[in-house]
N, C-alpha and C positions, 0 to 999 in steps of 0.2 A: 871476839866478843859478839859481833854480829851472828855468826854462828851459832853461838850456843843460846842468844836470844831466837835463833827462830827457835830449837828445838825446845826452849821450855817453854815456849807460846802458844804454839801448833796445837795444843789439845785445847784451848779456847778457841781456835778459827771454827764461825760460824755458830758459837754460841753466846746467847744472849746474854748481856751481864746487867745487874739489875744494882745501882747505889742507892748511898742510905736516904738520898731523898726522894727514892723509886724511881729516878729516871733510867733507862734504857737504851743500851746502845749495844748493834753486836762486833766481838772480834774478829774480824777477816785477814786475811792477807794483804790486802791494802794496807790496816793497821800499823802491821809487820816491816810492811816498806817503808812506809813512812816515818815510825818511831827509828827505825835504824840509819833510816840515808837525811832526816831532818834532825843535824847536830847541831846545826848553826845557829839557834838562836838561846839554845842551853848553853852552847861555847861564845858566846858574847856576853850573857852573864855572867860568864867567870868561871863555869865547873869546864871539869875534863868530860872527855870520851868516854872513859872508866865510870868516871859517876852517872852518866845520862845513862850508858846500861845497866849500873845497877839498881837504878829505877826501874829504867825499860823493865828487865826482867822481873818488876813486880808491879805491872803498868795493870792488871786486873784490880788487886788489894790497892791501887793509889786510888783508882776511880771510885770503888766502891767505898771508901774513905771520905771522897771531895765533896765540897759543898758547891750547891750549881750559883753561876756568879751574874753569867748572865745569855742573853741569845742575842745575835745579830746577822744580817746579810749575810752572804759571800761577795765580798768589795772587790775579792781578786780576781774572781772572774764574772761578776757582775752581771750572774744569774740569779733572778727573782723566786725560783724556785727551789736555792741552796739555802742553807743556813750552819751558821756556826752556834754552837753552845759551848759556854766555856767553864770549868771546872774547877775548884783552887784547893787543895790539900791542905791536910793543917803539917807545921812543922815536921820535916823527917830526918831523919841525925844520914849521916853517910858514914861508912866505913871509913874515910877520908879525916872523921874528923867534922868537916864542914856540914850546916844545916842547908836544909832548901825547903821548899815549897813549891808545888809540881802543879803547872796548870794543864790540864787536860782536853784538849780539844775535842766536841763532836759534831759530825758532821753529819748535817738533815738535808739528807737529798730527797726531793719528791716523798719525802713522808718514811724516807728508811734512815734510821740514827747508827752511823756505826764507832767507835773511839779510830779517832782520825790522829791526832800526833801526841805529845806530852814537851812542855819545856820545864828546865829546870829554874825555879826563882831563888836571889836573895829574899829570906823571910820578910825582911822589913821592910821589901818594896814591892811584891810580889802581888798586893790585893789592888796597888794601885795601876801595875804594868797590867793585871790580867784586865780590869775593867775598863783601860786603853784601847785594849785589844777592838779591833773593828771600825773604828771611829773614823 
């Protein structure tokens, strides 16, 4: 799975990707690391490994989709010159069966925005866990 998400992603590294509320952020290979090795908190909401890639590998079309929810510091490491923005999808069916709602992470370092991770939410609690986020 990891695998085949690099190679369908690889042709957006280092290109800008522009959502429907015009914000901006580009895909890098950081991106790539990160949506793949940070399961953990899609797999605590309840989806599988399977599901968090079959996002992942359409983590371009989720962002350009999401509506921006909100901005805040970086708490984790507690540099004034980070920032997170956070992103929330509308409803997405899975293969599985099961619905989610995908918040999307980006990450504002020193004035460069790139899509930093994606988790996967239950819908009906998803606008309240993403505007948690940071606090």
């Amino acid at each position: 799975m990891r695998r085949g998400f690099d190679s369908r992603t690889k042709k957006y590294i280092g290109k800008e990707i522009k959502n429907k509320n015009g914000k901006s952020a580009v895909f890098t290979k950081v991106s790539q690391r990160e949506i793949k090795s940070n399961l953990k908190h899609s797999k605590e909401n309840g989806f599988s490994v399977k599901e968090h890639f079959e996002i992942a590998n359409k983590v371009v079309s989720v962002y350009k989709g999401s509506d921006f929810i909100k901005r805040h510091g970086d708490k984790k490491n507690g540099t004034k010159d980070v920032f997170m923005e956070r992103f929330l999808s509308k409803e997405i069916p899975l293969s599985t069966g099961n619905k989610t709602r995908v918040c999307t992470t980006i990450k504002d370092a020193f004035g460069k925005k790139s899509i930093y991770s994606i988790e996967l939410m239950k819908p009906n609690t998803a606008m309240e866990q993403t505007k948690k986020k940071g606090t």
